[in-house]
N, C-alpha and C positions, 0 to 999 in steps of 0.2 A: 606489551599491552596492545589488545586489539580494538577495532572500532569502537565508537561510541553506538552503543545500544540504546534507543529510548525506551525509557518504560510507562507502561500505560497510563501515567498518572501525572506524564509532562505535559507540557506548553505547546503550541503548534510550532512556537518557534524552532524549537529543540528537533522534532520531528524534520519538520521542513529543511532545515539546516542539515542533517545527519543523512536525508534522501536524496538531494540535492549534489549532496559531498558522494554519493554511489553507495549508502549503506542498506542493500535486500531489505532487513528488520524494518526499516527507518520507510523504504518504499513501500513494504506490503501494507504497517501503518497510514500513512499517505493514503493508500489507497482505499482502506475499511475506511477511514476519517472523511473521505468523499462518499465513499458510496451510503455511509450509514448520516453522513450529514454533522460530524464529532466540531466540536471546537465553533460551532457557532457556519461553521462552512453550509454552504448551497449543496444539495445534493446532485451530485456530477458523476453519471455513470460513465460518461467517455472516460470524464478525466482519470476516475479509478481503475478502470482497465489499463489506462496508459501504467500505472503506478503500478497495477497487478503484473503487468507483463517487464516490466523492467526489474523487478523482485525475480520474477521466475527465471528469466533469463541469467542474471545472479545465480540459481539453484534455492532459491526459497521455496522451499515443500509445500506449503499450509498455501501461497499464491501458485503454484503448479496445482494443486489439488484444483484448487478455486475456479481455477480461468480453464480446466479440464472439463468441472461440474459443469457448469455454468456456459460451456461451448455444446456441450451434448445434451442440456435444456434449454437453449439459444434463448435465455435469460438474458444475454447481453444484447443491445444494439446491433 
């Protein structure tokens, strides 16, 4: 059995908990759920970059795409 995976229809807790414990899926979430403001959260583009680059450094694809786009339209901070 491998990590727990959350699916997009959980709790922040579930999320927070599963990114926290080092799960890529669980941080690139964390990080959409800041940067798009999900779950009631303040919208925090530092904080999502933090959550995007600790995904990618994992090898999470879809946050390597992300934090690639978004350096070469210096979209971020």
């Amino acid at each position: 059995m491998g990590p727990y995976l959350p699916q997009p229809d959980d709790c922040y807790e579930a999320i927070s908990t599963a990114a926290f414990a080092g799960d890529p899926e669980a941080q690139f979430r964390m990080g959409e759920s800041l940067r798009r403001g999900l779950f009631g959260l303040p919208i925090d583009e530092i904080q999502a970059r933090r959550w995007y680059e600790k995904a990618a450094e994992a090898g999470h694809r879809t946050a390597i795409f992300l934090l690639n786009n978004w350096r070469n339209r210096h979209q971020f901070v």
